[in-house]
PDBQT receptor file of N, H, CA, C and O in Angstrom, charges set to zero:
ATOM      1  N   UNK A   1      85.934 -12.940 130.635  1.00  0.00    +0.000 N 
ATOM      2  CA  UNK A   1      85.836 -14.361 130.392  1.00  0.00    +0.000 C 
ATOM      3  C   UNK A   1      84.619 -14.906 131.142  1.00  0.00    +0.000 C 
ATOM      4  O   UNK A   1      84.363 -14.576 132.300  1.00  0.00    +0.000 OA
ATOM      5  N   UNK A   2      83.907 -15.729 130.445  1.00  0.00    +0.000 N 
ATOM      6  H   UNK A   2      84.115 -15.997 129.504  1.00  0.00    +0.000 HD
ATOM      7  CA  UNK A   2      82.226 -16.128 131.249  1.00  0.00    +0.000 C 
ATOM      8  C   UNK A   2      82.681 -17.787 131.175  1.00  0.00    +0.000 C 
ATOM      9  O   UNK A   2      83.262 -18.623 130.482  1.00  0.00    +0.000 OA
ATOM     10  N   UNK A   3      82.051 -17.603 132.261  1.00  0.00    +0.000 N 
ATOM     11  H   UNK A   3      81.579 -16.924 132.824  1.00  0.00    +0.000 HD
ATOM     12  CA  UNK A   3      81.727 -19.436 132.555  1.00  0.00    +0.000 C 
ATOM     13  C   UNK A   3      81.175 -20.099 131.115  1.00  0.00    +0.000 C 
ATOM     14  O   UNK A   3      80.456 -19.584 130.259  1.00  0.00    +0.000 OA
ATOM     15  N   UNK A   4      81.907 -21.712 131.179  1.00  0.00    +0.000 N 
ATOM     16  H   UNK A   4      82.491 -22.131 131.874  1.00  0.00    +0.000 HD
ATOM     17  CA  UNK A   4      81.125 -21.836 129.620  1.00  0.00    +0.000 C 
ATOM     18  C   UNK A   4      79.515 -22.163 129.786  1.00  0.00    +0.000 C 
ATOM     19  O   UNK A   4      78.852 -21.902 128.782  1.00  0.00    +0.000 OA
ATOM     20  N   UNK A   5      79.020 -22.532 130.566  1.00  0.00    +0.000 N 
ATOM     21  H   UNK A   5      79.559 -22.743 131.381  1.00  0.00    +0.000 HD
ATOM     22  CA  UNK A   5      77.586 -22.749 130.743  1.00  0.00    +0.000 C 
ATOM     23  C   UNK A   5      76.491 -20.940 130.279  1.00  0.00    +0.000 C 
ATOM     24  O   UNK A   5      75.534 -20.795 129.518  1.00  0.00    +0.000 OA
ATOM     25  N   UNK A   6      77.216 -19.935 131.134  1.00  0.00    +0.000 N 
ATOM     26  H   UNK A   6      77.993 -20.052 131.752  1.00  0.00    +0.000 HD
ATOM     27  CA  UNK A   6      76.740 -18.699 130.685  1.00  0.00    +0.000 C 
ATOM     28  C   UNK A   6      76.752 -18.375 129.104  1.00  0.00    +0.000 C 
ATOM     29  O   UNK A   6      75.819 -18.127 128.341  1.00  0.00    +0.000 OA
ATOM     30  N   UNK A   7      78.371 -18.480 128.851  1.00  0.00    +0.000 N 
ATOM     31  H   UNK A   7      79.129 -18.681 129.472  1.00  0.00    +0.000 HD
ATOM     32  CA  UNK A   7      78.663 -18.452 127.447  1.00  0.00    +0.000 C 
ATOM     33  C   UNK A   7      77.753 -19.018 126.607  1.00  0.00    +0.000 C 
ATOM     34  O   UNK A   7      77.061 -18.408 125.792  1.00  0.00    +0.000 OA
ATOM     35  N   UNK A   8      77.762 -20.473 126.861  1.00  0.00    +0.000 N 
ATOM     36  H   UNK A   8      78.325 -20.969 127.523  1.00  0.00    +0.000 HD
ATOM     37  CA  UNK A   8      76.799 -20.602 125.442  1.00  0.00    +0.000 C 
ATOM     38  C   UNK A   8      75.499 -20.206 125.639  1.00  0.00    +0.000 C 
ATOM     39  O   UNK A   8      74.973 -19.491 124.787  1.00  0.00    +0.000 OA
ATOM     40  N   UNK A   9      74.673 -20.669 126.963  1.00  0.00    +0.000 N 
ATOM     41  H   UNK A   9      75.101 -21.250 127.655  1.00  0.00    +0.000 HD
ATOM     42  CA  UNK A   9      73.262 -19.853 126.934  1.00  0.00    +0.000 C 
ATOM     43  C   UNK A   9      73.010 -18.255 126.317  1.00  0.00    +0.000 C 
ATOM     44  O   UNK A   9      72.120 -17.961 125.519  1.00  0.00    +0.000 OA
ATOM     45  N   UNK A  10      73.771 -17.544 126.750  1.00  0.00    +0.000 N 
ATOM     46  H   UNK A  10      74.494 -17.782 127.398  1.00  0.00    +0.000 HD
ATOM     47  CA  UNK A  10      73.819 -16.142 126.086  1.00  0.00    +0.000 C 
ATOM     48  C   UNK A  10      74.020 -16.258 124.519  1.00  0.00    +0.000 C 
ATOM     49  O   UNK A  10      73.120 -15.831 123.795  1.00  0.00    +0.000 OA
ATOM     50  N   UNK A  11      75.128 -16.803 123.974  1.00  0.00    +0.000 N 
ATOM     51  H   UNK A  11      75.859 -17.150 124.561  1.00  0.00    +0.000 HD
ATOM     52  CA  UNK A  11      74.826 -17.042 122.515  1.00  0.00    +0.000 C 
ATOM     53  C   UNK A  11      73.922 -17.400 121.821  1.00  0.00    +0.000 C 
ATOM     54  O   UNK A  11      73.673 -16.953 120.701  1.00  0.00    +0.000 OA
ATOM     55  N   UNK A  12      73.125 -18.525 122.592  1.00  0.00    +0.000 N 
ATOM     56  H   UNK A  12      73.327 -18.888 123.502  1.00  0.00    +0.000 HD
ATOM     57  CA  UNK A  12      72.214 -18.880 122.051  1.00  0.00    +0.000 C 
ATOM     58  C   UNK A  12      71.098 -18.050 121.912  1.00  0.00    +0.000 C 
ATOM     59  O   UNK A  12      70.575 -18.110 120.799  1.00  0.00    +0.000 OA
ATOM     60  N   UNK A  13      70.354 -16.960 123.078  1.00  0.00    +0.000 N 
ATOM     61  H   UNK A  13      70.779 -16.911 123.982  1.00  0.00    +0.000 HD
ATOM     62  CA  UNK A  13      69.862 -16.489 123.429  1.00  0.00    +0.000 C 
ATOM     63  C   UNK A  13      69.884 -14.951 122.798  1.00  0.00    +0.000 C 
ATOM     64  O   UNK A  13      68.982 -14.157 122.532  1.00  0.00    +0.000 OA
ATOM     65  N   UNK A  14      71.453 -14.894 122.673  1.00  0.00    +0.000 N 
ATOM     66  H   UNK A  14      72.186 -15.539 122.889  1.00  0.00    +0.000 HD
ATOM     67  CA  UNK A  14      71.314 -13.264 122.015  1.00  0.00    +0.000 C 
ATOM     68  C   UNK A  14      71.056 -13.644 120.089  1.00  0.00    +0.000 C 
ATOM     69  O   UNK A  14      70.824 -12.605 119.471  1.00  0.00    +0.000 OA
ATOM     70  N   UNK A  15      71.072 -14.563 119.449  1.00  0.00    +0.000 N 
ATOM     71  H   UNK A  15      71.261 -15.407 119.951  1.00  0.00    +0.000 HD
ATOM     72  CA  UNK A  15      70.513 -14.750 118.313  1.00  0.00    +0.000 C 
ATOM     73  C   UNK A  15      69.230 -13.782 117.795  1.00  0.00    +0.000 C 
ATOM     74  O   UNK A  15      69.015 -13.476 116.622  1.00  0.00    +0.000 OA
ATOM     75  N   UNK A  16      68.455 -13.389 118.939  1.00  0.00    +0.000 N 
ATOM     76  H   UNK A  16      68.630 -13.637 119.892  1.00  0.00    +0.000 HD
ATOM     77  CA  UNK A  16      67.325 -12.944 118.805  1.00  0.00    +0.000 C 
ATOM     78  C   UNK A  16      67.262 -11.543 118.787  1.00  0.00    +0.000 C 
ATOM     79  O   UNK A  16      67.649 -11.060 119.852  1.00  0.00    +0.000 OA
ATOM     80  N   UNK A  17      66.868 -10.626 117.847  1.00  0.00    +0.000 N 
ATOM     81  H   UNK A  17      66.554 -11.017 116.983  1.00  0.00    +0.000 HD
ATOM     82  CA  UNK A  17      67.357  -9.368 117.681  1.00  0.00    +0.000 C 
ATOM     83  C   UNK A  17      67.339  -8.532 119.123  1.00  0.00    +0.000 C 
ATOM     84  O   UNK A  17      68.323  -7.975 119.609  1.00  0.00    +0.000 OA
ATOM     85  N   UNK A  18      65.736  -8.575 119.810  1.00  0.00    +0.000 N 
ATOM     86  H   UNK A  18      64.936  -9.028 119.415  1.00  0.00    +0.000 HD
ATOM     87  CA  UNK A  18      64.968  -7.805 120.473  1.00  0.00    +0.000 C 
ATOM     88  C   UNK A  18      66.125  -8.440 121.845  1.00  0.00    +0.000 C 
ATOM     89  O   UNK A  18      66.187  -7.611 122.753  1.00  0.00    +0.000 OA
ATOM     90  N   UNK A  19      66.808  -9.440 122.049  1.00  0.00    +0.000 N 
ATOM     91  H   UNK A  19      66.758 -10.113 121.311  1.00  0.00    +0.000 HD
ATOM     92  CA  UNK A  19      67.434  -9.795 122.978  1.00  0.00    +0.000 C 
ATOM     93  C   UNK A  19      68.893  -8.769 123.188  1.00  0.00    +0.000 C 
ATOM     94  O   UNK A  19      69.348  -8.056 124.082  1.00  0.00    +0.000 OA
ATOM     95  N   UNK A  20      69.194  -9.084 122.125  1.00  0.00    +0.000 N 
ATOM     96  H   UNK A  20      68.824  -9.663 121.399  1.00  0.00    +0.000 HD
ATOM     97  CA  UNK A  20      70.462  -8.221 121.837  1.00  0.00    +0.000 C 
ATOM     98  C   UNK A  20      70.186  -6.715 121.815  1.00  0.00    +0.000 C 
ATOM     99  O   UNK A  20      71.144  -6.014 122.142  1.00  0.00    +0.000 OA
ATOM    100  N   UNK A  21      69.184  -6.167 121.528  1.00  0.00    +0.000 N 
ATOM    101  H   UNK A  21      68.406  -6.735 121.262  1.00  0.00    +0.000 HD
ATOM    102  CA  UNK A  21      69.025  -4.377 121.786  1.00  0.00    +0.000 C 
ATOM    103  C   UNK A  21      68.200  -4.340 122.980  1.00  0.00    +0.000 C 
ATOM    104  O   UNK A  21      67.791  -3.219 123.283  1.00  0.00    +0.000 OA
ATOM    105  N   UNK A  22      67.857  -5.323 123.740  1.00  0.00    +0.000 N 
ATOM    106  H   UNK A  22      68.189  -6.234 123.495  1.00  0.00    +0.000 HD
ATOM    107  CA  UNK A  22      67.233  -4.740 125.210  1.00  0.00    +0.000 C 
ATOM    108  C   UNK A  22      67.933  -5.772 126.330  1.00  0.00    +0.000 C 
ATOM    109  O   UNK A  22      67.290  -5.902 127.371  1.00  0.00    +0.000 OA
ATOM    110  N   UNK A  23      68.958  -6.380 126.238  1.00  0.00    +0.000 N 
ATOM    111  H   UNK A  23      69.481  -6.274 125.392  1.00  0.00    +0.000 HD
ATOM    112  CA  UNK A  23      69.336  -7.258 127.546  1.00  0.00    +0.000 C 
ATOM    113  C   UNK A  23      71.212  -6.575 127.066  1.00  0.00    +0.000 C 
ATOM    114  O   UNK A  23      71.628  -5.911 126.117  1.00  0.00    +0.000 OA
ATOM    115  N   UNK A  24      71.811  -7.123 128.170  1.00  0.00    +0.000 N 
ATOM    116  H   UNK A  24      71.473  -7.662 128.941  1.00  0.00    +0.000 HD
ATOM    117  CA  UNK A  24      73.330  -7.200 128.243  1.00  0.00    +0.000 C 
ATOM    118  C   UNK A  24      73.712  -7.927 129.433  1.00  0.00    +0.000 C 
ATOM    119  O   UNK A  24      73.246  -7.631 130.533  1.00  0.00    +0.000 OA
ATOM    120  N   UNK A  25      74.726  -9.077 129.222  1.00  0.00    +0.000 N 
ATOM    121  H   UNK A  25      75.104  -9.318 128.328  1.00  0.00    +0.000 HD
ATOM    122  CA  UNK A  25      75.555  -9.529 130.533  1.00  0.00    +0.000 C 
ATOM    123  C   UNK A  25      76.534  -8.075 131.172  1.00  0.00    +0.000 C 
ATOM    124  O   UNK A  25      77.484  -7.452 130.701  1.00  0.00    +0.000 OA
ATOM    125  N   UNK A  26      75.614  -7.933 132.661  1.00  0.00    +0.000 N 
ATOM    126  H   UNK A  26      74.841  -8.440 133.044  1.00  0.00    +0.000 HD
ATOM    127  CA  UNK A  26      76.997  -6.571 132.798  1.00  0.00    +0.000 C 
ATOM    128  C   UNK A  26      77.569  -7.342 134.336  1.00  0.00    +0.000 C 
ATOM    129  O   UNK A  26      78.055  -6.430 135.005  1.00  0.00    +0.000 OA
ATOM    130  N   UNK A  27      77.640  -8.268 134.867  1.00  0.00    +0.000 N 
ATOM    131  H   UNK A  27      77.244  -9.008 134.323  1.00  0.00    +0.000 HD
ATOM    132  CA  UNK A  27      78.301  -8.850 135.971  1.00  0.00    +0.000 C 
ATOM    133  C   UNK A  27      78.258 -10.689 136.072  1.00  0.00    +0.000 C 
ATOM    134  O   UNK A  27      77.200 -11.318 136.081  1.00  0.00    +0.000 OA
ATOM    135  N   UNK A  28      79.180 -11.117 136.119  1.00  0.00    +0.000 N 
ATOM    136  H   UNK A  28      80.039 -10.606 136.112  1.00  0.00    +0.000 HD
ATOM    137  CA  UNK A  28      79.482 -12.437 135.950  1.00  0.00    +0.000 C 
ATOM    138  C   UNK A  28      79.926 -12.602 137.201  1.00  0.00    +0.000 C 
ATOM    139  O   UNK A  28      80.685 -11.684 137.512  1.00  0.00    +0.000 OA
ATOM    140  N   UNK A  29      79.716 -13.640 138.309  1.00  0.00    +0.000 N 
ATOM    141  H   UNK A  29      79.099 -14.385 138.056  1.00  0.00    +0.000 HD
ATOM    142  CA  UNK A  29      80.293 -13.700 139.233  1.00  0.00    +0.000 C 
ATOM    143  C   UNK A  29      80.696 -15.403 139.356  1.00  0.00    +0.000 C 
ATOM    144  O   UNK A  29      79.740 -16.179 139.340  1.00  0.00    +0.000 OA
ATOM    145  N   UNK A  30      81.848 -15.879 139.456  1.00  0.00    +0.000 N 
ATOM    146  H   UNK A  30      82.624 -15.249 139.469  1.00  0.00    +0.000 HD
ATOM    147  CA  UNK A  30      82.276 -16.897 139.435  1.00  0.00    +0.000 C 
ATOM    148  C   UNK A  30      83.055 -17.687 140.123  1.00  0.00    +0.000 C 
ATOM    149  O   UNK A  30      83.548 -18.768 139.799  1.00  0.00    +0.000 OA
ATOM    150  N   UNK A  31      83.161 -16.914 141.372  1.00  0.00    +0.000 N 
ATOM    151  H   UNK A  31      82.761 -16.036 141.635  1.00  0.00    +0.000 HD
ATOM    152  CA  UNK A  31      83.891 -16.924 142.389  1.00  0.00    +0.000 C 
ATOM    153  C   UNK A  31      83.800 -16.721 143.910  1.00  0.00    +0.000 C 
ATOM    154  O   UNK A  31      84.155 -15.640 144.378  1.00  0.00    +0.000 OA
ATOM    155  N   UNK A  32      83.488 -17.390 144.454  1.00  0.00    +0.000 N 
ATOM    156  H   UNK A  32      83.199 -18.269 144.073  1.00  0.00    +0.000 HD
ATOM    157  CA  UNK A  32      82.662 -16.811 146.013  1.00  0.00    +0.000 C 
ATOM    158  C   UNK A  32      83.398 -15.692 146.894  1.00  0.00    +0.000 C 
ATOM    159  O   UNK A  32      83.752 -15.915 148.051  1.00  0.00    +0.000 OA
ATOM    160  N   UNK A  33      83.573 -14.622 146.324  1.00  0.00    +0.000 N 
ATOM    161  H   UNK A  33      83.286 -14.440 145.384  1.00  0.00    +0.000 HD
ATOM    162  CA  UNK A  33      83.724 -13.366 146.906  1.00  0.00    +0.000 C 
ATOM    163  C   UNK A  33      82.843 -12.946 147.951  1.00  0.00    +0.000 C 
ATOM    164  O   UNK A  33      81.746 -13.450 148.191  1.00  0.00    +0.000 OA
ATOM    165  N   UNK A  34      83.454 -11.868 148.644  1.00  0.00    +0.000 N 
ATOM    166  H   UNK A  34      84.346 -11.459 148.449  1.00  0.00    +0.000 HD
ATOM    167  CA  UNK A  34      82.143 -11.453 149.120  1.00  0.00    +0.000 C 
ATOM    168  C   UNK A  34      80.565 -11.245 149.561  1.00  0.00    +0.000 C 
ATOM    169  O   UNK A  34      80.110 -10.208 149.079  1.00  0.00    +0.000 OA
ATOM    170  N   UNK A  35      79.768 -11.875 150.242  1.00  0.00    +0.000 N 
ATOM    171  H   UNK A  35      80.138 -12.718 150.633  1.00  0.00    +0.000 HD
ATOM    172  CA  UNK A  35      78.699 -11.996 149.696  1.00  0.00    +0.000 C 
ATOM    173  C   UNK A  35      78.221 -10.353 149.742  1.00  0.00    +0.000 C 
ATOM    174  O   UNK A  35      77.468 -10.076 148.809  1.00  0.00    +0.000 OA
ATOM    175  N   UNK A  36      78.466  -9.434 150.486  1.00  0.00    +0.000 N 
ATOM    176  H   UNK A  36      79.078  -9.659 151.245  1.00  0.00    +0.000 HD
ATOM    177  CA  UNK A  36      78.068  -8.336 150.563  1.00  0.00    +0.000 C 
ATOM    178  C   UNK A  36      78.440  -7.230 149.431  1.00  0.00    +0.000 C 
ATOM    179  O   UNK A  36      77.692  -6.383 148.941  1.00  0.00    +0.000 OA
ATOM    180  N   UNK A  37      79.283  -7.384 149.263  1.00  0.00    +0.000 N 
ATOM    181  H   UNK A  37      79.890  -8.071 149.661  1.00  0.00    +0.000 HD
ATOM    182  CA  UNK A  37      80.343  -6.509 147.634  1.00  0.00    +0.000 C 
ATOM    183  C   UNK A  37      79.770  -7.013 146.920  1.00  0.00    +0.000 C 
ATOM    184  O   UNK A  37      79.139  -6.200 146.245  1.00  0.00    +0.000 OA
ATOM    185  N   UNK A  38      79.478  -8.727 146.436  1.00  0.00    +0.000 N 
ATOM    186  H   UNK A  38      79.991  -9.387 146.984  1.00  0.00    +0.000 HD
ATOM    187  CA  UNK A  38      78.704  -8.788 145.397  1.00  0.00    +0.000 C 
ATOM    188  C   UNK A  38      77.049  -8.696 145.389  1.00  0.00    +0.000 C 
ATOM    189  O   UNK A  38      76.535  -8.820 144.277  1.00  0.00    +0.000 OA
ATOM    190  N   UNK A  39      76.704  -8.617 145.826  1.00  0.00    +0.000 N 
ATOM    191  H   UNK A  39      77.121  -8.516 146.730  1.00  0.00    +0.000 HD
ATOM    192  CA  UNK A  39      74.978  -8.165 146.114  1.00  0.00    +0.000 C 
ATOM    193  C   UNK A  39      75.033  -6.692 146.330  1.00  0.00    +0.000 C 
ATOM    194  O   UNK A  39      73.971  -6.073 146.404  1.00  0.00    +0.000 OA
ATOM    195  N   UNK A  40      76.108  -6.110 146.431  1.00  0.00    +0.000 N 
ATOM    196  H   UNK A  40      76.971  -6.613 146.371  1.00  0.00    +0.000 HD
ATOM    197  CA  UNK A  40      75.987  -4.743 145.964  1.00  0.00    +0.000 C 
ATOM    198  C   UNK A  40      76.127  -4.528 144.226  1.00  0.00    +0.000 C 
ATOM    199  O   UNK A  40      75.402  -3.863 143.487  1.00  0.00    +0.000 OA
ATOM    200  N   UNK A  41      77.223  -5.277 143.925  1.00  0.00    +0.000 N 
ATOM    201  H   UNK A  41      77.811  -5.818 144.526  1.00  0.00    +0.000 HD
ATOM    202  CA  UNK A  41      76.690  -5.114 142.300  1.00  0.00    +0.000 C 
ATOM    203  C   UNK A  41      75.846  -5.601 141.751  1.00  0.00    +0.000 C 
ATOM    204  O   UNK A  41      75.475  -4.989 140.748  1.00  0.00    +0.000 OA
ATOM    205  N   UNK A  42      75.203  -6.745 142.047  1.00  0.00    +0.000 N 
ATOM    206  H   UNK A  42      75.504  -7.242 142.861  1.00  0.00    +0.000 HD
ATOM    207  CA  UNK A  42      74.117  -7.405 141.609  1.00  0.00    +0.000 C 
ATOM    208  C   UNK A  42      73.089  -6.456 141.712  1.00  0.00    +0.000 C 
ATOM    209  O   UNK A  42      72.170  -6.546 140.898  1.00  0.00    +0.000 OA
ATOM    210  N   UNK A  43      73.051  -5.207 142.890  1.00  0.00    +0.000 N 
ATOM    211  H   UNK A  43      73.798  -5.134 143.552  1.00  0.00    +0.000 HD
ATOM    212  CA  UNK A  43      71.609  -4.748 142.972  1.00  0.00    +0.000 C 
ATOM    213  C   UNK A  43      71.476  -3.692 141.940  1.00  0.00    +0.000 C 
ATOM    214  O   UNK A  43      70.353  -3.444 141.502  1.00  0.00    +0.000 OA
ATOM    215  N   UNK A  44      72.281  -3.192 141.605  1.00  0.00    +0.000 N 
ATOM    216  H   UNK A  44      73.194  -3.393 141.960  1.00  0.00    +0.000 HD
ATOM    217  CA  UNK A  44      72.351  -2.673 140.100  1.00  0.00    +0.000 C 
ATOM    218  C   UNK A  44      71.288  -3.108 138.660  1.00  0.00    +0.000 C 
ATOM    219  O   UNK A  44      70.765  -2.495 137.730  1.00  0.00    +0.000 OA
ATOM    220  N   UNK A  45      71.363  -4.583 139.163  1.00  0.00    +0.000 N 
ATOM    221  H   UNK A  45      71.789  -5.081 139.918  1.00  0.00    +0.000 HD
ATOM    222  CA  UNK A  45      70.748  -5.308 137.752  1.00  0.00    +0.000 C 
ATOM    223  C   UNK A  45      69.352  -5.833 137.836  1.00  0.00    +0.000 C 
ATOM    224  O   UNK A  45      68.910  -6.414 138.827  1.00  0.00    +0.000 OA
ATOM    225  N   UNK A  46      68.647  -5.581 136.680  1.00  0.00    +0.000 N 
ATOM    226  H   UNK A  46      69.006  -5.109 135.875  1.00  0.00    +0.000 HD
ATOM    227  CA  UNK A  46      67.062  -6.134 136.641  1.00  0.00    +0.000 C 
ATOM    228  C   UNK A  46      66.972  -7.447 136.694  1.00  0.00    +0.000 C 
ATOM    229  O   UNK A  46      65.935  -8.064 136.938  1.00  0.00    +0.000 OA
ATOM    230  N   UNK A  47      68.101  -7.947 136.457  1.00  0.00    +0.000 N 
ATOM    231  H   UNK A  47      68.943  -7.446 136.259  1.00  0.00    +0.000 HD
ATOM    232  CA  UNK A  47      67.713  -9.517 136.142  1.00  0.00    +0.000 C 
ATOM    233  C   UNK A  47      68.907 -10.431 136.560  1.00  0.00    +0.000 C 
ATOM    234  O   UNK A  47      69.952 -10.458 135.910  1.00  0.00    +0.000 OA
ATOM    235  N   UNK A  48      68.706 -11.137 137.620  1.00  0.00    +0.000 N 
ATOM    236  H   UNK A  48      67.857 -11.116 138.148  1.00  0.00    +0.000 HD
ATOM    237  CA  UNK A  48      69.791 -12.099 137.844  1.00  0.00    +0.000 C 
ATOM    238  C   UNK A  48      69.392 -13.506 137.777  1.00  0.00    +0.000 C 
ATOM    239  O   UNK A  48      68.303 -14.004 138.063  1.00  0.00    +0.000 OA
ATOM    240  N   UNK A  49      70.624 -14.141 137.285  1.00  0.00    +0.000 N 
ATOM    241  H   UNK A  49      71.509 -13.736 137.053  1.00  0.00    +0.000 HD
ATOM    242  CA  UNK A  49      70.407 -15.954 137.175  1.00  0.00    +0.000 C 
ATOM    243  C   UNK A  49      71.515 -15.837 137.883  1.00  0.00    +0.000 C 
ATOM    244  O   UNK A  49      72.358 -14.949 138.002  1.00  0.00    +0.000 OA
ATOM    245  N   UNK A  50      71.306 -17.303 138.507  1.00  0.00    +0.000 N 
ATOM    246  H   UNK A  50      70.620 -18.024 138.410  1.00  0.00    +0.000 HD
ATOM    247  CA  UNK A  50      72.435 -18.327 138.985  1.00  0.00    +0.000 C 
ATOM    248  C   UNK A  50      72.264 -19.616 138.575  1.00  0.00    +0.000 C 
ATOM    249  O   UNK A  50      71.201 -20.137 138.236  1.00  0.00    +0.000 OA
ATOM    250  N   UNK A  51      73.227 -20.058 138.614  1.00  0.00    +0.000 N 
ATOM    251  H   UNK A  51      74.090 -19.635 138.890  1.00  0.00    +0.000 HD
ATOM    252  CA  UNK A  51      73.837 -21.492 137.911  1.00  0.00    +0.000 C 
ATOM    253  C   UNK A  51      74.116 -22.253 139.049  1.00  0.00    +0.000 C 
ATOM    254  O   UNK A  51      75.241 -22.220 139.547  1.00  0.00    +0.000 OA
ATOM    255  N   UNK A  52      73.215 -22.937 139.517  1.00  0.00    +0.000 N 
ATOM    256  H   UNK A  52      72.301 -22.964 139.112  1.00  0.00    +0.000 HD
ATOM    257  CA  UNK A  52      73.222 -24.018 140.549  1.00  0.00    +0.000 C 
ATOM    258  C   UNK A  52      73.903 -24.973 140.802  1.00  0.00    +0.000 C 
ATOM    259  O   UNK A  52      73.473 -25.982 140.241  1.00  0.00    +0.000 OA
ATOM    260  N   UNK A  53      74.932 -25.164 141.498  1.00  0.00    +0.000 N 
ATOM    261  H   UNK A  53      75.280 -24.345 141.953  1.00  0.00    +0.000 HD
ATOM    262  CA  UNK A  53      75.434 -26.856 141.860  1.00  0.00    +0.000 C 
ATOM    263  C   UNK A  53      75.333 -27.166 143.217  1.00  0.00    +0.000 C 
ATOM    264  O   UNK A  53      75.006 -26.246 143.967  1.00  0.00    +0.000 OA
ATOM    265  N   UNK A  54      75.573 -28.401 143.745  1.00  0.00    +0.000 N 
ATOM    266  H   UNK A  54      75.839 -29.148 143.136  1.00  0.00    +0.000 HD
ATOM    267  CA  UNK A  54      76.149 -28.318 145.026  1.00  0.00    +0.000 C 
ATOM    268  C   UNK A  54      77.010 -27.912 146.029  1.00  0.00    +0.000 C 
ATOM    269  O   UNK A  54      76.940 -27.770 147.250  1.00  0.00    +0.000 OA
ATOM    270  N   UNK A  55      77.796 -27.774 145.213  1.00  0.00    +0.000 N 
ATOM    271  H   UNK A  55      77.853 -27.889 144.221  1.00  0.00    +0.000 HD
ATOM    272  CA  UNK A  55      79.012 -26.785 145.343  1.00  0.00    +0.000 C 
ATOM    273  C   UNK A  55      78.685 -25.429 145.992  1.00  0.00    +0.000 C 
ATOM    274  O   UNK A  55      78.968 -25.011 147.115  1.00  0.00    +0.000 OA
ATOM    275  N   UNK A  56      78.069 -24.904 145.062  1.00  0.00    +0.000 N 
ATOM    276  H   UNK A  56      77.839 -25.243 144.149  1.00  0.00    +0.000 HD
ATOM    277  CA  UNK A  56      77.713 -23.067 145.240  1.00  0.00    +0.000 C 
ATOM    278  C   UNK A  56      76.274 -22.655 145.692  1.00  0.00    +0.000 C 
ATOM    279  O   UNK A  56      75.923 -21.524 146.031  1.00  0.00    +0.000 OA
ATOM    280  N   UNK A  57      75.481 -23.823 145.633  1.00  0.00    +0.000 N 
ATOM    281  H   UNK A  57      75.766 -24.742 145.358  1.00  0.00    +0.000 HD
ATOM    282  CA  UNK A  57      73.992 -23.641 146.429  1.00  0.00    +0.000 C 
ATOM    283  C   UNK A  57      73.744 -22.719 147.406  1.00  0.00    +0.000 C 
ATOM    284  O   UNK A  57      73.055 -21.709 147.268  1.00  0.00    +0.000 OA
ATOM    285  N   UNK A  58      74.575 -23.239 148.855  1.00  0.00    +0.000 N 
ATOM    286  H   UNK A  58      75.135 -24.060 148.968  1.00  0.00    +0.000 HD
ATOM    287  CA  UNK A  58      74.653 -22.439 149.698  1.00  0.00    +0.000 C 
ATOM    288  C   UNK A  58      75.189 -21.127 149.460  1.00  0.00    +0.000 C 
ATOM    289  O   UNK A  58      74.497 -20.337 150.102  1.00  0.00    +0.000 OA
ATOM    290  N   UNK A  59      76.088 -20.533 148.843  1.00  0.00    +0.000 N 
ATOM    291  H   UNK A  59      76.650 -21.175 148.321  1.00  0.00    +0.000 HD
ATOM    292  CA  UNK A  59      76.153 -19.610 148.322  1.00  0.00    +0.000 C 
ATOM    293  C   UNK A  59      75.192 -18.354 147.816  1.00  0.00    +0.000 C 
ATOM    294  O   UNK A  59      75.006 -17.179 148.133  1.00  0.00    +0.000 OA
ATOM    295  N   UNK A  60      74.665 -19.355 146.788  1.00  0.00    +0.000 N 
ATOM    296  H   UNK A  60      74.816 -20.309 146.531  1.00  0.00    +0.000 HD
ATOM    297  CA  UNK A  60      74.150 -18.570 146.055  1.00  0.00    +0.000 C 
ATOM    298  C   UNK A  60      72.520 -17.863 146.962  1.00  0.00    +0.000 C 
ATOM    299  O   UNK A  60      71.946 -16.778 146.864  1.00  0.00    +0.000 OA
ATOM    300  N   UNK A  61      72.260 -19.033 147.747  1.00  0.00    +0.000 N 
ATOM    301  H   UNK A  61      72.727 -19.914 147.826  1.00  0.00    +0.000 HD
ATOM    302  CA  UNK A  61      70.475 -18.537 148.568  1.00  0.00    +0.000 C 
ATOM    303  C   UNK A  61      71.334 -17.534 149.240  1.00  0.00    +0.000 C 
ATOM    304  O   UNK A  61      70.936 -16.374 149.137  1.00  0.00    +0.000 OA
ATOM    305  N   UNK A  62      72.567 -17.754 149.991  1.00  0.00    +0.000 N 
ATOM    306  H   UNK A  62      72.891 -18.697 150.075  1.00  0.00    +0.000 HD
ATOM    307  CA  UNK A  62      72.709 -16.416 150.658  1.00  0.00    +0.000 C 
ATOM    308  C   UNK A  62      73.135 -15.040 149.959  1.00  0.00    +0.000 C 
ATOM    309  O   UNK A  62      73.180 -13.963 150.553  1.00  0.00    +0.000 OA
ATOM    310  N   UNK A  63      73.499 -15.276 148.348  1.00  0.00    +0.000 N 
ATOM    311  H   UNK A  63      73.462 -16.151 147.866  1.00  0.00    +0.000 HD
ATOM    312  CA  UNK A  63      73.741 -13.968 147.512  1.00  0.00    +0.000 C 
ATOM    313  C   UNK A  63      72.363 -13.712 147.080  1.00  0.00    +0.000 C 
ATOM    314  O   UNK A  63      71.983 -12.699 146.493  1.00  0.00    +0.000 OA
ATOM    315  N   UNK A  64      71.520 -14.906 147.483  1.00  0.00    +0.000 N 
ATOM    316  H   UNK A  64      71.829 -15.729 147.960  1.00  0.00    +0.000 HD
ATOM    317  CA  UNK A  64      69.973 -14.152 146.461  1.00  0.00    +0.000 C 
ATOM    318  C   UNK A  64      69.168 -13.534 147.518  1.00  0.00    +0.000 C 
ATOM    319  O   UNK A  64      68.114 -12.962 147.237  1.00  0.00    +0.000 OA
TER     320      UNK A  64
């Protein structure tokens, strides 16, 4: 289950052939776990976004 903000950007986004045979969502994180467990799966991946609020800001500079 993806956040709906991810959700639709990715829909929108995988429309595009070359998107869909060279990208994949493989980790969603939506939850302030760990910061160390998750920056271990994150380092797995070529490409990370985060979805900014006030809320999770601090968070997120210390997962990036």
């Amino acid at each position: 289950m993806l956040p709906l903000a991810i959700g639709i950007l990715w829909q929108y986004v995988a429309q595009d052939i070359c998107i869909q045979e060279k990208f994949c969502i493989d980790q969603v994180i939506y939850r302030k776990d760990n910061i160390n467990e998750q920056a271990q799966l994150l380092s797995r991946s070529d490409i990370v976004c985060f979805s900014n609020y006030i809320w999770n800001f601090q968070y997120h500079i210390a997962l990036a």
